[in-house]
C-alpha positions in Angstrom: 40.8 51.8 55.6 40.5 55.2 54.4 36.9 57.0 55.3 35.6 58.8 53.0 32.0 60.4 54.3 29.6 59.6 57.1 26.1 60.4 55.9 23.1 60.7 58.5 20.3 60.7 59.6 18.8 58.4 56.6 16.9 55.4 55.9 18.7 53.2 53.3 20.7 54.3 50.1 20.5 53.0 46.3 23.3 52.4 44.3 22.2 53.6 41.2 24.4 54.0 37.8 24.7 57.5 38.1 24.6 58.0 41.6 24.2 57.2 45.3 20.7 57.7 46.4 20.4 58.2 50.0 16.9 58.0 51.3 15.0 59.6 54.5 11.3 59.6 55.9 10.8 63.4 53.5 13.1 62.9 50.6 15.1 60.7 47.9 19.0 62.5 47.5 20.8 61.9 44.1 24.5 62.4 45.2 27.5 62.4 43.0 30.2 59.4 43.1 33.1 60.4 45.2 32.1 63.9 46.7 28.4 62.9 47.7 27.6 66.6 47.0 23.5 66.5 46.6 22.5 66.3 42.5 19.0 66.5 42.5 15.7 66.1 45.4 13.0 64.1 45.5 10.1 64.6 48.0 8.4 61.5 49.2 5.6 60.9 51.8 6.2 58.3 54.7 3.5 55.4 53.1 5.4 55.7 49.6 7.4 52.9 47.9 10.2 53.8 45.9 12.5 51.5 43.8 15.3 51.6 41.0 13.7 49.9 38.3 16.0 49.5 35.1 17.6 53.1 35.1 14.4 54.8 36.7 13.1 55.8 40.0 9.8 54.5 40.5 7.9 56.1 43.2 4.3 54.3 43.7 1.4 56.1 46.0 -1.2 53.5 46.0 -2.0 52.8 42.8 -0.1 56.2 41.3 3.2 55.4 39.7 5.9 58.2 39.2 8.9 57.7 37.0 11.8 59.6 37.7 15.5 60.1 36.1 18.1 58.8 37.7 20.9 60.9 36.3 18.7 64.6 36.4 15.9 63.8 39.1 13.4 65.0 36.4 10.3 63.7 36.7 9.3 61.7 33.4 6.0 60.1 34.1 3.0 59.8 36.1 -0.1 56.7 35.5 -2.4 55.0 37.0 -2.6 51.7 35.4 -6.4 49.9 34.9 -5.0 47.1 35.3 -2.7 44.6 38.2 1.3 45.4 37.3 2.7 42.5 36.7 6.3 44.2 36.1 8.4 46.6 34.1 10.6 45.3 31.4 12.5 48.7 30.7 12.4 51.9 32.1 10.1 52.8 29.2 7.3 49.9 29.5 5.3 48.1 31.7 3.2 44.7 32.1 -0.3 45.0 33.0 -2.3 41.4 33.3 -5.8 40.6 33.7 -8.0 37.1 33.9 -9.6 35.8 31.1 -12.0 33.5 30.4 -11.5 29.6 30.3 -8.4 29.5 32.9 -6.2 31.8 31.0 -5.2 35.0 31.6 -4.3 38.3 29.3 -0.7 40.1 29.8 -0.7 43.8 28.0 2.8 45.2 27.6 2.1 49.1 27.4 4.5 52.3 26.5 4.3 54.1 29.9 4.4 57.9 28.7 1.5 57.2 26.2 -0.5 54.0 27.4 -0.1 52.8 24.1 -0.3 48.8 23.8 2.7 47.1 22.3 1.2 43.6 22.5 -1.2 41.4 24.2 -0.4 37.8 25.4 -2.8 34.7 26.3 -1.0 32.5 29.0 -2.6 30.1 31.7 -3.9 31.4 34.9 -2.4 30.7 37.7 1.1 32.9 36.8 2.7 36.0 38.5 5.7 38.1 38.1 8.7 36.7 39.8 11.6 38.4 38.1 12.7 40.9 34.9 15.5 40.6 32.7 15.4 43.1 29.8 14.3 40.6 27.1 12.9 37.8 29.3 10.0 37.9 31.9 10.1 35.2 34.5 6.7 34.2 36.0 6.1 31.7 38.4 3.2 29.2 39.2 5.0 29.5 43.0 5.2 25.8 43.4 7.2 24.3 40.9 7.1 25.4 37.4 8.7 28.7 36.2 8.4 30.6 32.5 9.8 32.8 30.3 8.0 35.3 28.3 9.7 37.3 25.4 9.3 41.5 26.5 9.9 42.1 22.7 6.8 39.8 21.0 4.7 38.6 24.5 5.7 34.7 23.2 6.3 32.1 25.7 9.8 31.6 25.3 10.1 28.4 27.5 8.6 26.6 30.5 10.5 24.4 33.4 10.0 22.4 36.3 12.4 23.4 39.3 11.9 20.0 40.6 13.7 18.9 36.9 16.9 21.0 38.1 16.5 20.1 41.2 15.0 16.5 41.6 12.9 16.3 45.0 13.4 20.3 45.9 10.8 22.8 45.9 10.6 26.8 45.0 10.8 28.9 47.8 8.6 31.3 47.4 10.4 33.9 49.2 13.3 33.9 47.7 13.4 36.6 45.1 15.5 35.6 41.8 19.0 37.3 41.3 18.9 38.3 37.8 22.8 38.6 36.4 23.9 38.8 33.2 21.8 36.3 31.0 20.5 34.1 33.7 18.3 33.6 37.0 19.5 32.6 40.0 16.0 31.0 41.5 16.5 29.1 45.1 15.0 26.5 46.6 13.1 25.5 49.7 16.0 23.1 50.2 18.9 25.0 50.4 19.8 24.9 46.7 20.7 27.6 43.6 20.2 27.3 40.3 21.5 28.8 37.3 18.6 29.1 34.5 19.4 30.6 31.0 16.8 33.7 30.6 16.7 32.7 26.7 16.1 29.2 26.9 14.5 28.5 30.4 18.2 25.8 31.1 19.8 25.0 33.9 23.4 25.8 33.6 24.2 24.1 37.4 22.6 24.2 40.3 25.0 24.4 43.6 23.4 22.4 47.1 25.0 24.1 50.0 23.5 25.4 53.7 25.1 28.6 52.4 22.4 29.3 49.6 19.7 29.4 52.7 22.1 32.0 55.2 22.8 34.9 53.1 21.9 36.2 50.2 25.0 35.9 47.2 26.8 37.9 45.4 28.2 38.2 42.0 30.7 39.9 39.8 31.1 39.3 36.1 30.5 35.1 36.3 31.6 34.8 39.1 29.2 33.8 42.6 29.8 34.1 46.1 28.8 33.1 49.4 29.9 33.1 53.0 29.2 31.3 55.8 30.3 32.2 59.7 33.9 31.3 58.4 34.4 31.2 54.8 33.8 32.3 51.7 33.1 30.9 48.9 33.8 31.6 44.9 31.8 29.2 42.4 32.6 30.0 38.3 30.3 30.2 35.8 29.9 26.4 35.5 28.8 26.2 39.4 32.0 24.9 40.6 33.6 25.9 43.8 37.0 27.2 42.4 38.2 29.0 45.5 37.5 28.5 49.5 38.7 31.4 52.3 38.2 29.8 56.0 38.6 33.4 58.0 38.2 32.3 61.2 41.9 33.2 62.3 41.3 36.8 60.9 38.4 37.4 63.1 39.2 39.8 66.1 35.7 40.3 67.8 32.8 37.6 68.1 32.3 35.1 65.3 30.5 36.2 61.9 27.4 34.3 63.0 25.4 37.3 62.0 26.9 38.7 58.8 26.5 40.9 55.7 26.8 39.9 51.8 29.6 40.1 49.9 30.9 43.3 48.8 33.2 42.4 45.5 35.5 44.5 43.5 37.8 43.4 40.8 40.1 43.7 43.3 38.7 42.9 47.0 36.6 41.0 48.9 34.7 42.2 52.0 32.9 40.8 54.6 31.2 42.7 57.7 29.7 41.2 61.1 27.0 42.7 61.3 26.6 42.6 65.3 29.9 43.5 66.1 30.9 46.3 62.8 33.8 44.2 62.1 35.2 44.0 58.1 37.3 41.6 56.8 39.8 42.8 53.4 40.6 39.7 51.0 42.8 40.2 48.0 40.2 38.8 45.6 42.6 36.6 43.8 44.6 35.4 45.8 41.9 35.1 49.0 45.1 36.7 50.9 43.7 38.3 54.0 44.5 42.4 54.0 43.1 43.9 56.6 40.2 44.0 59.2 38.6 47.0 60.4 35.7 48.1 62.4 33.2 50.8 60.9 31.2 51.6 64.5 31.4 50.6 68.3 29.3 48.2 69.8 26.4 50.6 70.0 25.7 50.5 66.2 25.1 47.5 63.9 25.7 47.3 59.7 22.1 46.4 58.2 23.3 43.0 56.0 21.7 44.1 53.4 23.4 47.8 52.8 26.8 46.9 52.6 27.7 47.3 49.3 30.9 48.1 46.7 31.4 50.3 44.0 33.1 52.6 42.3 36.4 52.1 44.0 33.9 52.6 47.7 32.5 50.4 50.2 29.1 51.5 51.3 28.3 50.4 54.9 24.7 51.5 56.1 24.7 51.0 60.1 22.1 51.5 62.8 22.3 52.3 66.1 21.4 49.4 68.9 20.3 52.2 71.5 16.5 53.5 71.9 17.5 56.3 69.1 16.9 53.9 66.0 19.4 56.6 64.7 21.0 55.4 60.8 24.1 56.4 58.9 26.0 55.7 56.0 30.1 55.3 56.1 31.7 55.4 52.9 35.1 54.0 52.6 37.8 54.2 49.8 38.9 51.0 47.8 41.3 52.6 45.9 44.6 50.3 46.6 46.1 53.2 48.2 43.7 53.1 50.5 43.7 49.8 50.9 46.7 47.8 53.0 
């Protein structure tokens, strides 16, 4: 596997649109695809939280919000909102909500640059943010109920029961939803997925496996995946398993007890260990084992979490297992030339 850069000291990195932001203790980095050469600089204090939210970098000081672009750097906006953030539904508004008398409570979607209120909503108490799609809100009543809130009118689109898709499971509060394409993946206390329709509150499938519980999934176009100390998984848009790859015989070091996401391309599959640096290459068609490599020594672990594809790359954040905390970023090429 052909390595492209090795990036370090930083903290994390965001895979943005635009560009790969690597992140320190001082400082967000916007770096250009393929060279990595710095775009634009953002200072940050240690206590700050930072997020991509939508196509904007959102840096929050207590209760001071700044907006940045993604693509420039350039700051956009700064607020302070009166209200509890119950979540953004574009890079251009936000949710505020507030109680209101009679067990109901007000949401307020504003225009961040001007404050300006779009619309104001009346829905029960007892609801908070849980996920955002661009056109749906999701809110949860973290027990059992879930609903969907129009970002364009503030209507209550639809309201379901998890323990309908899912007789006898519970929400797990923890999990946070995956939101792809027109749908949430919500999870379960009981090891379980399911597939809900942002627009109609649905549930396409829902998939029982001890997978959903190990590591978080992936997916690419319809497609999602899982893996498990030794195989992967590929389920179809109708929550069928369609294609199974047992790797243990590929595996060179210790078992992939502790292990990373899927990293998917169109044309790969990748899978590190995350004790031992060890990556496994699968054609993604075929499940046809390429290659295995190893991105450190025994003296550095991947964080699960960072490993990541895109662009025709494999981002692989890794930190060192000494006294030195020390972290880096390896950046590999997936072009198929670079691939055998």
């Amino acid at each position: 596997m052909k390595l492209l850069h090795t990036i370090g000291p930083l903290n994390a990195f965001i895979l943005a649109q635009s560009a790969v932001i690597t992140t320190t203790w001082e400082k967000l980095t916007g770096c250009s695809y393929g060279d990595m050469q710095p775009l634009w600089t953002i200072p940050v204090d240690r206590d700050d939280y930072y997020e991509l939210i939508f196509d904007k970098v959102v840096v929050r000081k207590g209760d001071h919000f700044t907006q940045y672009d993604a693509v420039t750097g350039t700051r956009i906006n700064e607020f302070e909102p009166k209200m509890s953030v119950c979540g953004f539904t574009s890079g251009e508004h936000i949710v505020l909500q507030e109680a209101a008398p009679d067990n109901q409570q007000l949401l307020h979607k504003q225009v961040i640059s001007s404050g300006e209120t779009c619309w104001t909503a009346t829905i029960p108490a007892g609801f908070y943010y849980f996920a955002a799609h661009s056109e749906v809100l999701l809110l949860t009543d973290d027990i059992d109920e879930l609903m969907g809130v129009d970002t364009a009118t503030g209507n209550i689109l639809w309201r379901c029961k998890v323990s309908e898709a899912a007789p006898g499971q519970a929400l797990d509060k923890t999990g946070v939803p995956a939101v792809h394409g027109g749908y949430f993946y919500c999870f379960t206390e009981g090891q379980a997925i399911i597939k809900i329709n942002a627009y109609t509150g649905k549930a396409a499938w829902t998939f029982y496996s001890d997978l959903v519980a190990a590591v978080f999934p992936s997916f690419y176009e319809d497609l999602v995946f899982f893996s498990g100390d030794k195989h992967i998984i590929k389920l179809n848009a109708h929550g069928e398993v369609i294609q199974e790859i047992n790797f243990e015989p590929y595996v060179k070091d210790a078992p992939f007890y502790f292990r990373t996401r899927v990293a998917v391309t169109s044309d790969y599959l990748l899978l590190g260990n995350t004790r031992t640096c060890e990556v496994l290459v699968f054609d993604n068609n075929s499940g046809r084992i390429i290659q295995s490599f190893f991105t450190a020594d025994k003296h550095w672990q991947i964080r699960p979490y960072l490993f990541k594809a895109a662009q025709d790359m494999l981002f692989v954040d890794m930190i060192s297992s000494g006294e030195t905390n020390d972290n880096r970023l390896n950046i590999y090429s997936l072009k198929p030339d670079d691939v055998s």
